[in-house]
Each structure stands twice: as structure tokens, then as C-alpha cells.
DRENDO-1510 file (C-alpha; in Angstrom, 1 decimal, always signed):
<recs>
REC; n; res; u; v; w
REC; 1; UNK; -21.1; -4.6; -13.3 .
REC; 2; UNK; -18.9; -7.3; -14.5 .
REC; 3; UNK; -19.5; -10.7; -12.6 .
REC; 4; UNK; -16.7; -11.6; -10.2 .
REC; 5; UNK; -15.4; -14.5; -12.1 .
REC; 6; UNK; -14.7; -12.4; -15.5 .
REC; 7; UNK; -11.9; -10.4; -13.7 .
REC; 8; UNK; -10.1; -13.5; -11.8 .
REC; 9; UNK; -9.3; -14.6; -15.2 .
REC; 10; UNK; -6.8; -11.9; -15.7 .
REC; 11; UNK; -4.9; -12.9; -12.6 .
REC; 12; UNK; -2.2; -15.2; -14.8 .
REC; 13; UNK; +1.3; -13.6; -14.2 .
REC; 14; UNK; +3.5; -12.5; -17.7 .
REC; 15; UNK; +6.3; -14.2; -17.4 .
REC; 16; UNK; +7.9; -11.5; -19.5 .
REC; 17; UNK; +7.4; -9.3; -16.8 .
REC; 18; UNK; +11.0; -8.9; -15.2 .
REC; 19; UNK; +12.7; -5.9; -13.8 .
REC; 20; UNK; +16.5; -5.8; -14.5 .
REC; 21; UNK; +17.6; -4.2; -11.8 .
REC; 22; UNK; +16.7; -4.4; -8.1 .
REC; 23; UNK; +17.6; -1.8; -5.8 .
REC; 24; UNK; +17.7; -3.3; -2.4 .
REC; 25; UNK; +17.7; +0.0; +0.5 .
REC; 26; UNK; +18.1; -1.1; +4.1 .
REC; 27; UNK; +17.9; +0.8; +7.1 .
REC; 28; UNK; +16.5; +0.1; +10.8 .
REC; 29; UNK; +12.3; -0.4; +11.3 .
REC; 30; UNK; +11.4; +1.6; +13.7 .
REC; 31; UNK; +11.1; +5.3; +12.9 .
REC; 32; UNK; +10.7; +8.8; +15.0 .
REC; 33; UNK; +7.5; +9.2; +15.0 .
REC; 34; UNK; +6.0; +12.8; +14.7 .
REC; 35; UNK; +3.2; +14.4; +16.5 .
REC; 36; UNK; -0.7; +13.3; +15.1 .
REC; 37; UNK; -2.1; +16.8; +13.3 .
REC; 38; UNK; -5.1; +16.4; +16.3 .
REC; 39; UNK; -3.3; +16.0; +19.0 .
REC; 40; UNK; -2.6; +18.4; +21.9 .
REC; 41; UNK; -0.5; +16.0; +24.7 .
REC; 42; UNK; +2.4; +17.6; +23.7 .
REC; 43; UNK; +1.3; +21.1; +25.3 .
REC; 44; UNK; +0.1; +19.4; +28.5 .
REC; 45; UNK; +3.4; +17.5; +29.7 .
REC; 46; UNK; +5.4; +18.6; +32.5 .
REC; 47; UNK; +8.7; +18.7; +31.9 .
REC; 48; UNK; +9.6; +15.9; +33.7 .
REC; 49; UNK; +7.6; +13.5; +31.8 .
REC; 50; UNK; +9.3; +11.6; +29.0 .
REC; 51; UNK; +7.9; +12.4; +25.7 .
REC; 52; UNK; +6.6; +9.4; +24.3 .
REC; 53; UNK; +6.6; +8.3; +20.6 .
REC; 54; UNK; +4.1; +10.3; +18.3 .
REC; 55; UNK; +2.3; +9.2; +15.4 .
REC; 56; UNK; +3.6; +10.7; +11.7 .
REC; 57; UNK; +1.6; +13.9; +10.7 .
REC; 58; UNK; -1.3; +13.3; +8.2 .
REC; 59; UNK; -2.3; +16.3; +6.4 .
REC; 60; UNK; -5.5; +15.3; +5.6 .
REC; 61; UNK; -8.3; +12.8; +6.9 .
REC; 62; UNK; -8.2; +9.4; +6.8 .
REC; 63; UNK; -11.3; +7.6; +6.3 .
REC; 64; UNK; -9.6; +4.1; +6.9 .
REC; 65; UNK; -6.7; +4.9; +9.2 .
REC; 66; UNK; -6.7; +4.8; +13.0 .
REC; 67; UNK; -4.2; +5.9; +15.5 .
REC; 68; UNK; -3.2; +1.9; +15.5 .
REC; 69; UNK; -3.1; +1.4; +11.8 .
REC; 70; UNK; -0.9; +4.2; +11.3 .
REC; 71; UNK; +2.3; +3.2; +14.4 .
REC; 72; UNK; +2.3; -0.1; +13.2 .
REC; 73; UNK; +2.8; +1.0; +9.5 .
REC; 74; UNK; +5.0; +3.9; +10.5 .
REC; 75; UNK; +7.4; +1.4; +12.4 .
REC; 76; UNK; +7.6; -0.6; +9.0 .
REC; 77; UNK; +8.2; +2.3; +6.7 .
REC; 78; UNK; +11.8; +2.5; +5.0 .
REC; 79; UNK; +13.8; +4.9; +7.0 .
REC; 80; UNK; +14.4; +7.3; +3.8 .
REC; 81; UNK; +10.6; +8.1; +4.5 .
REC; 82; UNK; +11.3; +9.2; +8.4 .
REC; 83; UNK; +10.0; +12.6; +9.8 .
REC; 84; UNK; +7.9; +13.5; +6.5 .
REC; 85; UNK; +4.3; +14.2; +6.5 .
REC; 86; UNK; +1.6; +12.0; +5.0 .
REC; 87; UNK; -0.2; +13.6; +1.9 .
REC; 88; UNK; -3.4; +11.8; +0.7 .
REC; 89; UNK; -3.5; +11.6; -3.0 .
REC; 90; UNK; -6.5; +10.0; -4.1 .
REC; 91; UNK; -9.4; +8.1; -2.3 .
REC; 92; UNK; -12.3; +6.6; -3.6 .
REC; 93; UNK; -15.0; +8.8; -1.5 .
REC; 94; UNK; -13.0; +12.1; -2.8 .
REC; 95; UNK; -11.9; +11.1; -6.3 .
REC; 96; UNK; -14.7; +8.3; -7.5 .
REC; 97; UNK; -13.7; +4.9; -8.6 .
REC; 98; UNK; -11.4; +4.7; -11.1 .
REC; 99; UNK; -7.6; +3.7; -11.9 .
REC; 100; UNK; -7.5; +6.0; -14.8 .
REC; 101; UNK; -7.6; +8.8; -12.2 .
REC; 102; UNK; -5.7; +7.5; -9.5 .
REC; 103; UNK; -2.6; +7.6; -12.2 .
REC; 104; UNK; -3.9; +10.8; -13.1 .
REC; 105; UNK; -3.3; +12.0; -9.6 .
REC; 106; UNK; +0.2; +10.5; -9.4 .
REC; 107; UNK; +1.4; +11.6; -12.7 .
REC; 108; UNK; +3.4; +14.2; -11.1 .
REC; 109; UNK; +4.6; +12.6; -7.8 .
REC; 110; UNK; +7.9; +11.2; -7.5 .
REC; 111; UNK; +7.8; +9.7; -4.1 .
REC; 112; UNK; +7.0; +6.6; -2.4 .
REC; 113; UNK; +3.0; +5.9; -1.7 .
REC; 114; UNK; +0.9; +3.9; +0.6 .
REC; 115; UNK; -2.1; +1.9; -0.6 .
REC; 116; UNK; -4.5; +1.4; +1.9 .
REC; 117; UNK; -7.8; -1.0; +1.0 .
REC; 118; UNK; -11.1; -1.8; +3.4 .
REC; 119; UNK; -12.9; -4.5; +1.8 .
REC; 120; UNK; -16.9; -5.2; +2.4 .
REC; 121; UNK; -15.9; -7.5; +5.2 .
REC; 122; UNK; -13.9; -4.3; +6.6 .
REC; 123; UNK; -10.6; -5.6; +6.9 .
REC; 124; UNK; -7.4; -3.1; +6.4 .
REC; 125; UNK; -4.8; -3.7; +4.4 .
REC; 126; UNK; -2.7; -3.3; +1.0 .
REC; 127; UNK; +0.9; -2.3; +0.1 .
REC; 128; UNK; +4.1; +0.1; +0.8 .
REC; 129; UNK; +5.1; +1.2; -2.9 .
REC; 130; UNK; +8.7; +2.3; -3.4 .
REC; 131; UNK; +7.3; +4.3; -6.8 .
REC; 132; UNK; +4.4; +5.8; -7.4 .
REC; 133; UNK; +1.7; +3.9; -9.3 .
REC; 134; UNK; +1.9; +4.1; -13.1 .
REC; 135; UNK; +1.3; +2.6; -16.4 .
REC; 136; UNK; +3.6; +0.6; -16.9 .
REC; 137; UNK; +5.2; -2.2; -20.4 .
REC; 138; UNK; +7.0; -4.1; -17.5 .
REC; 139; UNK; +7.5; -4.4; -13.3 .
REC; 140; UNK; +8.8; -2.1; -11.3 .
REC; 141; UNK; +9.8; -1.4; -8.1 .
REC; 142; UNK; +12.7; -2.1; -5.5 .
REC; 143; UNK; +12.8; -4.7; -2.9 .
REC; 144; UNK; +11.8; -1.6; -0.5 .
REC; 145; UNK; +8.0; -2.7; -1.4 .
REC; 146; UNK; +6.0; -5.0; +0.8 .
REC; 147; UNK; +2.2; -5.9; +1.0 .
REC; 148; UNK; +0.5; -5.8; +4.7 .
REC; 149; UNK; -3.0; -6.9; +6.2 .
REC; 150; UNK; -4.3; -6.1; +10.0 .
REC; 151; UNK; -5.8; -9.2; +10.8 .
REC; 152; UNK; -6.6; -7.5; +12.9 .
REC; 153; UNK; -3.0; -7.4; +14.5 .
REC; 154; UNK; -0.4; -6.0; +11.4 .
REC; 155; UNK; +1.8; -8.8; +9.5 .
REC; 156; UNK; +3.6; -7.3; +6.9 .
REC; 157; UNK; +5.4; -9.1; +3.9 .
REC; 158; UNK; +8.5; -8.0; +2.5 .
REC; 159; UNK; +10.1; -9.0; -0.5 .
REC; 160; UNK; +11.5; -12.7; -0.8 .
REC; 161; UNK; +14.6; -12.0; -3.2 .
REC; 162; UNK; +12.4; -14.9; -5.8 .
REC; 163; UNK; +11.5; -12.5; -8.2 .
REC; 164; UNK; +11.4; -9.0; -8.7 .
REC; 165; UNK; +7.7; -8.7; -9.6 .
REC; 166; UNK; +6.9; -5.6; -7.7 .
REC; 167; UNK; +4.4; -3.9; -9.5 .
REC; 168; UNK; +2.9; -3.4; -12.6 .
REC; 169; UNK; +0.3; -0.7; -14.0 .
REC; 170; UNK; -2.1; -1.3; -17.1 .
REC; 171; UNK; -5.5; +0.8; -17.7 .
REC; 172; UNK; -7.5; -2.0; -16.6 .
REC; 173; UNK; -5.7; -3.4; -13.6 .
REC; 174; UNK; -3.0; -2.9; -10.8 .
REC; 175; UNK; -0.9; -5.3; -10.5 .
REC; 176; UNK; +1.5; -6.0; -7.0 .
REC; 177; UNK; +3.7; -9.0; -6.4 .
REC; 178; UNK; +3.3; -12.3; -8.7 .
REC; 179; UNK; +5.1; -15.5; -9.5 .
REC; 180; UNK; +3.6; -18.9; -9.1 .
REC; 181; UNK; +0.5; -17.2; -11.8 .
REC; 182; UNK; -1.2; -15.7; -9.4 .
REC; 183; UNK; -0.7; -11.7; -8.0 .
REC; 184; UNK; -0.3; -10.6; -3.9 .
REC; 185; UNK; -2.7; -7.9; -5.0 .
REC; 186; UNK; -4.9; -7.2; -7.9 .
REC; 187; UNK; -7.4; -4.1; -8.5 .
REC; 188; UNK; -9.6; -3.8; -11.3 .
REC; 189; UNK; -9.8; -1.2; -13.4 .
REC; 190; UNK; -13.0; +0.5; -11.3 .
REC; 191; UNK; -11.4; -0.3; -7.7 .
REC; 192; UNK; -14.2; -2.1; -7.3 .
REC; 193; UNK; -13.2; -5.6; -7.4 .
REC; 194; UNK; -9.8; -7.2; -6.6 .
REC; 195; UNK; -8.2; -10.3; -5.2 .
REC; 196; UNK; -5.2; -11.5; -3.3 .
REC; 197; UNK; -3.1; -14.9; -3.5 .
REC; 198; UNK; +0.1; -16.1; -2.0 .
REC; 199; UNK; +2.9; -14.9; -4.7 .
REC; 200; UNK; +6.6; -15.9; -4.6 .
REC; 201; UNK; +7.2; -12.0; -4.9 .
REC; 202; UNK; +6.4; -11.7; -1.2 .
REC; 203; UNK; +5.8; -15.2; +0.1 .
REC; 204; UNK; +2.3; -13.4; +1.8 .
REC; 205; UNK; -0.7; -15.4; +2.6 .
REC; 206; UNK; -4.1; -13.5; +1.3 .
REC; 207; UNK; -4.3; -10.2; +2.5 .
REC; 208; UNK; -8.1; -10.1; +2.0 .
REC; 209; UNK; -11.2; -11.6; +4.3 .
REC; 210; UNK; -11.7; -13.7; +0.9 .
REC; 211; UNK; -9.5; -14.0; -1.8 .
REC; 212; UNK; -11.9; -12.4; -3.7 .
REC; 213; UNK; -13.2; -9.0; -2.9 .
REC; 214; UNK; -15.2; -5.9; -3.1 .
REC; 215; UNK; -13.6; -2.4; -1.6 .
REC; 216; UNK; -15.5; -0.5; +0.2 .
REC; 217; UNK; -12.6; +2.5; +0.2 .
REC; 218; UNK; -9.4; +3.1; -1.2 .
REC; 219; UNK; -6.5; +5.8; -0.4 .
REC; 220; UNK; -3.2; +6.3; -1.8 .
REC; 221; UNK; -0.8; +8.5; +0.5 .
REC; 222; UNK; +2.7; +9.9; -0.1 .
REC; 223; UNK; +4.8; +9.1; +2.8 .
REC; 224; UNK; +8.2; +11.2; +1.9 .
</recs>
């Protein structure tokens, strides 16, 4: 296993890196949420009672989401994502480590994703993408694309209109948010290691326990 300090070296933003065009979507936060695939409340209500606001449906497991984690990202989604069901597309106890496959799994998605990372110290967060991870020559992305952390309560970043430095896929790193030569989020080519600074792309403060870190587990879900 490479040593921790080897990988922070790659963490230097290319300035080269711009994206041309920035497509900025807007649309209210909070979203109708839809009933959780294991709940039953819904067949128990009088109908007197109010019906009260439902998580998103999640078609498969989560081993890193909670009932919590997933209102508080729900309310923060675009609203272009409302009312669809969440697909899981790759995580690390299903699919291995490995970025070459987590493009492979996305190669034929054209949808928004959700990256969700628990580090060793198990803390939750990652990133809303607006495309699905790719290799990539240079960013992209639209300002619809924001990095979050649960702290444990949920602060999300959206994009500061500084730079348009969204993301950026190469075989041997992920690459979200930059400016200032360091990246919101980093993962190594084994989604093993990765680190987290404050970039201009988001104005964020470290989304990790440390800014550098070890996952534990990784999912990627489509949200539309």
C-alpha cells in the first residue's frame, strides 16, 4: 500500500483545468419526499391524519445511509431529481475497491449521482454530482454540484461562482472542486485513500474527520 504522503502530492490543481461553460439550474430546496421501500406507516393512517413527508425510495440497501442522512440530502437535491427513485451503482463491499470499476459501472448512466464516503473515523459525507463520474482531459460539471459532510448535523457547500472546477476523472484519481491548489475532494485510484481541503470551487471547510483519510465504504447512487 502506498504510504499516505505519496498520494497528497498529487493534490496540486491544473490550472488548465476550466470548463467553458457553466450551466447554472435553480429551483426551490426542499423536495416531495416519497415513501422509504421498508416502510408500512402509510397503510396504518386514519384518514384524518395528515400524511407526513416520506423519505425518497431506495431500491437497494444502503450500507452508510440512515433515515436522517437521506431527508437531509433529499431536501438539498436539485428539483429536476424530485420523485425519482435512488439506484445504487457501485459500492465498495459489492463491487471491490477500485475507480477503474466505479467508471465502469457508470459508463452507461446519464444521470445525476450521489457519492457517499464513511471514513475510518466514521464520519458521512461526499458530493451531489450533476454528471456521472468519468474520465475526463478537463472539468466538468454545472454549478448544480455541491460537496456535503454530517458533522454530525448536514452542512452542505454549493458552488461559489469562483471557478468552475467541478470535477475531474483520471485512472488514478477523482477529482471534486479545486482552486487555491488544493481539491474539496480527492480519491485515489483504489478508494482507499483520499483527502479534503477548503477549495475556492465550493468555499467548504474539510469534509473529512482529518484531512487526510482512509474509507471504510463507498456508494455511488443515481438520484433521477
Amino acid at each position: 500500500m502506498k504510504p499516505m504522503q505519496e498520494n497528497i502530492k498529487v493534490l496540486y490543481f491544473a490550472n488548465k483545468c476550466l470548463e467553458p461553460y457553466v450551466e447554472i439550474i435553480t429551483g426551490k430546496d426542499s423536495v416531495k419526499r416519497r415513501r422509504s421501500v421498508c416502510s408500512s406507516e402509510e397503510g396504518n393512517r386514519s384518514e384524518d391524519e395528515e400524511p407526513e413527508d416520506i423519505l425518497p425510495v431506495l431500491r437497494n440497501h444502503s450500507q452508510l445511509l440512515n433515515d436522517q442522512h437521506i431527508e437531509s440530502l433529499a431536501n438539498h437535491l436539485p428539483a429536476r431529481t424530485q420523485g425519482y427513485p435512488w439506484n445504487l451503482v457501485y459500492s465498495t463491499a459489492i463491487h471491490g475497491t477500485s475507480l477503474k470499476t466505479l467508471y465502469r459501472q457508470m459508463a452507461h448512466i446519464d444521470s445525476p449521482v450521489l457519492l457517499v464516503i464513511k471514513d475510518m473515523e466514521k464520519k458521512v459525507f461526499g458530493a451531489f454530482s450533476s454528471h456521472p463520474f468519468r474520465v475526463s482531459d478537463c472539468c466538468y460539471g454545472t454549478g448544480e454540484t455541491f460537496v456535503y459532510s454530517f458533522g454530525p448535523a448536514f452542512k452542505a457547500y454549493r458552488w461559489s461562482g469562483e471557478n468552475s472546477y467541478f470535477i475531474r476523472g483520471h485512472m488514478d484519481s477523482l477529482q471534486i472542486g479545486g482552486g487555491g491548489g488544493l481539491f474539496g475532494l480527492w480519491l485515489d485510484a483504489d478508494l482507499y485513500y483520499g483527502a479534503s481541503f477548503p477549495c475556492h470551487t465550493f468555499n467548504n471547510q474539510p469534509l473529512s474527520t482529518q484531512q487526510d483519510f482512509t474509507v471504510q465504504n463507498l456508494e455511488v447512487w443515481t438520484v433521477q
